[in-house]
C-alpha positions as CSV (number, residue, x, y, z in Angstrom):
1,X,-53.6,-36.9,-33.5
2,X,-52.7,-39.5,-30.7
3,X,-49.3,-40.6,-33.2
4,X,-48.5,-36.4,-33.3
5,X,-49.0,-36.0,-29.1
6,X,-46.4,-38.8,-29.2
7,X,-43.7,-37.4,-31.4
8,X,-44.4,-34.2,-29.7
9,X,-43.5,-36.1,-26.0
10,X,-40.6,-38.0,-27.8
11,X,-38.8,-35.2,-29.4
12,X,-38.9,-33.3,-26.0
13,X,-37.4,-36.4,-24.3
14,X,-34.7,-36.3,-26.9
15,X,-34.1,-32.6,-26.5
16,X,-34.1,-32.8,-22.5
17,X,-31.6,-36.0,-22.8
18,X,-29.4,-33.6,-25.0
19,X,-29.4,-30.6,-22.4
20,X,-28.7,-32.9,-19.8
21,X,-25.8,-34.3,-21.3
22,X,-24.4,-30.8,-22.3
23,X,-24.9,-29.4,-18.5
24,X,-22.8,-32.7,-17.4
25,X,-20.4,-32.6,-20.1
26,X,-20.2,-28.5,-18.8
27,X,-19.8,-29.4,-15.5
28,X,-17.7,-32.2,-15.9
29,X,-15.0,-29.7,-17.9
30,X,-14.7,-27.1,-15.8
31,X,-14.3,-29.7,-12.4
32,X,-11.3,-30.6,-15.2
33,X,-10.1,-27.1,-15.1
34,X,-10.6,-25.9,-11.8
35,X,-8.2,-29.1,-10.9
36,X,-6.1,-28.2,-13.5
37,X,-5.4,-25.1,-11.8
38,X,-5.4,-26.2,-8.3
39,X,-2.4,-28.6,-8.9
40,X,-0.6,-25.9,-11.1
41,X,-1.1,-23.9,-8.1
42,X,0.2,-26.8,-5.5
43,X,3.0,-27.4,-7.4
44,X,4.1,-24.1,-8.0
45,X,3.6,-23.6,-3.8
46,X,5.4,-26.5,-3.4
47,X,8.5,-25.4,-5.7
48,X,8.5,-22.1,-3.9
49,X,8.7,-23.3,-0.4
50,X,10.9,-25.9,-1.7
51,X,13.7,-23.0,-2.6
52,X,12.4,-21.7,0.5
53,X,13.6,-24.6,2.5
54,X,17.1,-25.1,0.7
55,X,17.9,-21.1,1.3
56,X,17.0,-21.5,5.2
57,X,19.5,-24.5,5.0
58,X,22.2,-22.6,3.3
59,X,21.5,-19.6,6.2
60,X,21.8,-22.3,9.0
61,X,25.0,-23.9,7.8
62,X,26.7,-21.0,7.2
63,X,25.6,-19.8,11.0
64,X,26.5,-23.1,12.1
65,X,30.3,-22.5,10.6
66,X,30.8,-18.9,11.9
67,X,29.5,-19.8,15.5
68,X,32.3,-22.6,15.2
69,X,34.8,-21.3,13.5
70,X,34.4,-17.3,14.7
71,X,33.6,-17.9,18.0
72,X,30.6,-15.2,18.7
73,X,31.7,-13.0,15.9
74,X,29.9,-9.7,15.4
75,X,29.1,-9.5,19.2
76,X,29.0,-5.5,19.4
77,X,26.4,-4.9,22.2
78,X,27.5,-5.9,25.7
79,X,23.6,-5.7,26.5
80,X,22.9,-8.1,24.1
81,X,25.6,-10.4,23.9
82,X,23.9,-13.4,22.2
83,X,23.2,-10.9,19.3
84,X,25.9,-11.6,17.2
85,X,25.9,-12.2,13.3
86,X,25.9,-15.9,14.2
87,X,23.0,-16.8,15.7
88,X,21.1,-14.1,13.7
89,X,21.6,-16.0,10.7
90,X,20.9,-19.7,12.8
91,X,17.8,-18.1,13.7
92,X,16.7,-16.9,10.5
93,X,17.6,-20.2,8.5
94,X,15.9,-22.2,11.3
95,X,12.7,-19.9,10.9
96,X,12.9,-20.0,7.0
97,X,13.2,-24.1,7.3
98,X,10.5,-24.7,9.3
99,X,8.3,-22.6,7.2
100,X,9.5,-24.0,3.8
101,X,9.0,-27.1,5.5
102,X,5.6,-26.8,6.4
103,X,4.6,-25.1,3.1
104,X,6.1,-27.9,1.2
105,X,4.4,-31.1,2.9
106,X,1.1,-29.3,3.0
107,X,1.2,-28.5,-0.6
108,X,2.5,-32.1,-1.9
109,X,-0.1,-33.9,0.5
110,X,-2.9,-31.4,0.2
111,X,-3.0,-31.5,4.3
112,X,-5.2,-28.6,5.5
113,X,-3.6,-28.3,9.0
114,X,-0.1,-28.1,7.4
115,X,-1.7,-25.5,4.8
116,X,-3.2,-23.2,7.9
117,X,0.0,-23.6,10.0
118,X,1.9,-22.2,6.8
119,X,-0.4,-19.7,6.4
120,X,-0.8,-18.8,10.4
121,X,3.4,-18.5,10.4
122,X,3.8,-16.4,7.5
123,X,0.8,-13.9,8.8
124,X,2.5,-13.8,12.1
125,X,6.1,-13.0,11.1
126,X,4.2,-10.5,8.5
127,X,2.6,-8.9,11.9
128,X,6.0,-9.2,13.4
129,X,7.7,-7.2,10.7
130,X,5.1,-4.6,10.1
131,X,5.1,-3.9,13.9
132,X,8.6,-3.6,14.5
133,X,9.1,-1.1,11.1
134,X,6.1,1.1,13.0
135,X,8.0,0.8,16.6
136,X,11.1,1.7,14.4
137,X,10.2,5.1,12.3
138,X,8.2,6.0,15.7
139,X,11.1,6.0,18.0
140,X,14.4,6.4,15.4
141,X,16.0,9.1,17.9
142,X,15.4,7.1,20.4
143,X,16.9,3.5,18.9
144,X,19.9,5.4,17.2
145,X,20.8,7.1,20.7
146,X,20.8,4.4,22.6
147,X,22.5,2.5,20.0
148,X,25.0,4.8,19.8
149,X,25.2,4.6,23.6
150,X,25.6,1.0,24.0
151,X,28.1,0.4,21.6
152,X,30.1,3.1,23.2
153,X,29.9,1.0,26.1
154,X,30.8,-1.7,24.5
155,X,34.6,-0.2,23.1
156,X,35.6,-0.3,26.6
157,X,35.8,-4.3,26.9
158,X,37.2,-4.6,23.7
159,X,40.8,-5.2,25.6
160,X,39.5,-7.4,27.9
161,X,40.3,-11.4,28.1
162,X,36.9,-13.0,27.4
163,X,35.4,-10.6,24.6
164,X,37.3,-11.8,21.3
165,X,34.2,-11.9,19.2
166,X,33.5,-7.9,19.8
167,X,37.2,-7.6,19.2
168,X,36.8,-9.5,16.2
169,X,34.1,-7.5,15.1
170,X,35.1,-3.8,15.4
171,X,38.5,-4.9,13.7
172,X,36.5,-6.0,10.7
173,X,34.6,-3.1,10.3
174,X,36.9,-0.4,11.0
175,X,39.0,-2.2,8.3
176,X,36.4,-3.2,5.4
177,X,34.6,0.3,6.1
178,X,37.3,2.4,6.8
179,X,36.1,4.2,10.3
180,X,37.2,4.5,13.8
181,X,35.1,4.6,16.5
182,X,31.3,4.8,17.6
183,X,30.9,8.7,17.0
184,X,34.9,9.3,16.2
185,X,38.1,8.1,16.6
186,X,38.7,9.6,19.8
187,X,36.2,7.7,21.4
188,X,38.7,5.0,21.9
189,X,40.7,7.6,23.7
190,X,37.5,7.5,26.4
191,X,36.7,3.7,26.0
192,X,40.7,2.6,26.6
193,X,41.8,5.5,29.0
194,X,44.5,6.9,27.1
195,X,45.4,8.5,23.5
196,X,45.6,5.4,21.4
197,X,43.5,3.2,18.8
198,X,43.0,0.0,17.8
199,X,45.5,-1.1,15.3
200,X,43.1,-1.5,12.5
201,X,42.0,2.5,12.5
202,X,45.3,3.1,11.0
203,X,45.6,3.7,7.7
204,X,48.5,1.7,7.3
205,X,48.0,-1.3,9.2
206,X,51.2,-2.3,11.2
207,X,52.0,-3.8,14.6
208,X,51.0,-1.1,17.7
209,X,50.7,1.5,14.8
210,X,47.8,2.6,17.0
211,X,50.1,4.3,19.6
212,X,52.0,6.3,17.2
213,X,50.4,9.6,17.4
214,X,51.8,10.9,14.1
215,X,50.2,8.2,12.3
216,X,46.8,9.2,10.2
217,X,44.0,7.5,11.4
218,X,40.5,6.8,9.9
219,X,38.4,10.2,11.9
220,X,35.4,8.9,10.7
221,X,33.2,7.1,13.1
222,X,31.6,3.7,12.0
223,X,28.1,4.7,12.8
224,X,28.0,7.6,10.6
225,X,29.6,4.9,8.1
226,X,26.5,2.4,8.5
227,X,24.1,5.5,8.3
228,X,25.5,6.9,5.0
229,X,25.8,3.2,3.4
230,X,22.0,2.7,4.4
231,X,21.4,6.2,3.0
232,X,23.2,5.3,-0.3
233,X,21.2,2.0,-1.0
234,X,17.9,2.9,1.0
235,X,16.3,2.1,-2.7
236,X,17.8,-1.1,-2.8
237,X,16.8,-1.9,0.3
238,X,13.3,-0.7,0.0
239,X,13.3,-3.0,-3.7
240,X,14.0,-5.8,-1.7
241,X,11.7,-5.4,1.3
242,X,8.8,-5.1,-1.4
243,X,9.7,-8.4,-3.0
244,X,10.0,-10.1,0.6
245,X,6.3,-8.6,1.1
246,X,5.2,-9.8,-2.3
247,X,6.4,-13.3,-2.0
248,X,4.7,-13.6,1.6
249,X,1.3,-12.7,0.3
250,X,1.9,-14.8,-2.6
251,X,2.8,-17.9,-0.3
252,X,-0.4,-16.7,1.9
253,X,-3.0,-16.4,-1.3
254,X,-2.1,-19.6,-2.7
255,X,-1.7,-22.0,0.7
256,X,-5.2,-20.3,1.4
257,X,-6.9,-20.9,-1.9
258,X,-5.2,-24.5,-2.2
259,X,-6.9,-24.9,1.9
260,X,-10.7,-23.6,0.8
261,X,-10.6,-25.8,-2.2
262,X,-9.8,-28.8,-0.3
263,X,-12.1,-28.5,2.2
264,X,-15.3,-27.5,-0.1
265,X,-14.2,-30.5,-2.1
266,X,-13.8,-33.1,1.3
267,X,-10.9,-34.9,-0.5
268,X,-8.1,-35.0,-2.2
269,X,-7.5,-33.7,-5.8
270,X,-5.3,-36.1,-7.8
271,X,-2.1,-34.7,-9.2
């Protein structure tokens, strides 16, 4: 009986050593997964803000060269003169670099302040956008009024010494898009204080064709232009908005899971 009680005791050993083994064997795999998938996850975050960075470089550069080379090119507004197509785009590389930036370093050093700050900038340009689309479809009338307004406004220094970037401007889009005017042609007639147009609201571009009255002129004004081009690729647009939301709560999901992992583990996972 006593030999029995022993194998008994024995064989349970064995058995408890076994399930032992398997629960660290279990545990031990899926640690081996779940790093697996956070570095598959860092990786692809860093790739992402990577492409992120080198588009916000390509954006800078290219608003670098038209503030040099253009002068302050696609200045329409008079009450906003340092809105011009130049240091929009300066402004929007420099915000895209900084975030790629911070996304990337975060990611390849598994730093949770960088991760948060990435996360924190993305939420607040999210906010930013969301708010300014609501302020936007709740006061259209008013924006596109006083839009129309202050461009109006903005026809009658288009003769004058120190404005060649709004000159600039309005000759490149009455030419590419074929328009004259805010509202109409005869808007110049207000802006300039007698009956002629810009050269490039002629049909047939040639010197001071403007001033020939019998010439045909584009009647069309440029704002209607913009409205009916936004109108005609409004799905477009709305295609691409979607994907710029779906890649900012992508970047947000995966810099937050990467930052939570990180901190329940206390260290760093090895690549």
């Amino acid at each position: 009986m006593g030999g029995r009680s022993q194998c008994v005791v024995i064989l349970d050993v064995q058995i408890a050593c076994k399930n032992e083994k398997c629960h660290v064997g279990n545990h031990r795999h899926s640690f081996t997964m779940a790093r697996s998938c956070l570095c598959c996850i860092k990786y692809m975050l860093f790739l992402f803000n990577l492409l992120f960075w080198l588009g916000g470089c390509g954006l800078l550069g290219v608003g670098v060269w038209l503030s040099v080379s253009q002068g302050s090119f696609a200045t329409l507004s008079p009450s906003f003169p340092s809105i011009s197509a130049a240091n929009l785009i300066i402004t929007l590389g420099a915000v895209i670099m900084v975030t790629g930036f911070l996304g990337c370093l975060g990611a390849i050093k598994e730093n949770k302040c960088l991760l948060l700050s990435f996360f924190i900038t993305l939420l607040v340009i999210l906010l930013v956008e969301l708010i300014l689309l609501i302020l936007f479809f709740v006061y259209t009338d008013n924006v596109s009024e006083n839009a129309r307004q202050d461009l109006k406004e903005g026809l009658t220094l288009y003769s004058t010494n120190n404005n060649a970037g709004l000159r600039n401007a309005w000759n490149t889009i009455q030419t590419e898009w074929q328009c004259c005017g805010v509202n109409v042609y005869t808007d110049w007639h207000t802006a300039l204080q007698e009956k002629v147009v810009p050269d490039h609201c002629c049909q047939n571009i040639y010197q001071d064709c403007g001033r020939n009255a019998t010439n045909q002129f584009w009647t069309q004004g440029c704002y209607e232009k913009v409205e009916e081009w936004l109108d005609d690729n409004k799905h477009l647009l709305g295609t691409i908005a979607m994907c710029v939301l779906v890649i900012q709560l992508l970047g947000m999901a995966f810099s937050m899971t990467l930052y939570q992992q990180i901190h329940r583990s206390g260290k760093k996972y090895e690549a």
